[in-house]
N, C-alpha and C positions, 0 to 999 in steps of 0.2 A: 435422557434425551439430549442429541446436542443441538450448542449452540446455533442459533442462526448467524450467522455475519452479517454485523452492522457495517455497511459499504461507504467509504468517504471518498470523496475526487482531493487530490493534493493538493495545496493551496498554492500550489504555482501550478497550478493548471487553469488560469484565469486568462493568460495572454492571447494572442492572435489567434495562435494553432490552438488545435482541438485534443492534441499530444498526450495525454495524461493517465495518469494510474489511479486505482482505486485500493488503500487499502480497507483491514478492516482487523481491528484489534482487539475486541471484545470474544476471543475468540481464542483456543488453548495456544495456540500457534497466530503469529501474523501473518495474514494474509493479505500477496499484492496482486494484482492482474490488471490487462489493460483495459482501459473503460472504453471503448469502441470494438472490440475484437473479445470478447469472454472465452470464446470456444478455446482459446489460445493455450485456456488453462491459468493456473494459480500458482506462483511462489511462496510456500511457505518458511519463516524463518523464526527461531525462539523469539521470546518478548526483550532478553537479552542483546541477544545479538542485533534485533532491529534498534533498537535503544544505541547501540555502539555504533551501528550504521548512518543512522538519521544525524547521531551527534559530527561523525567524521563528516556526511555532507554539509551540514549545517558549515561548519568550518571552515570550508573550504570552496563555500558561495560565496 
């Protein structure tokens, strides 16, 4: 059976605008999409690479 995705808003999506992504990690692949527009569809990216990803933006906030 698969997973369901557990859906999180980013925690910089607290400010003014309403801007923001939903990932969801529990889940064989990460999953991101935007959280006002779903139809938009999903990004999926290894647990890896999202891991490389978050650390490079993290760095570079």
């Amino acid at each position: 059976m698969p997973t369901v995705p557990n859906w999180h808003k980013s925690s910089f999506s607290s400010g003014a605008t309403n801007d923001c992504v939903e990932c969801s990690t529990n889940t064989p692949a990460v999953m991101v999409r935007d959280t006002k527009d779903h139809a938009m569809g999903v990004i999926e990216a290894s647990h890896s690479s999202w891991a490389l990803f978050t650390a490079f933006a993290a760095s570079e906030g």
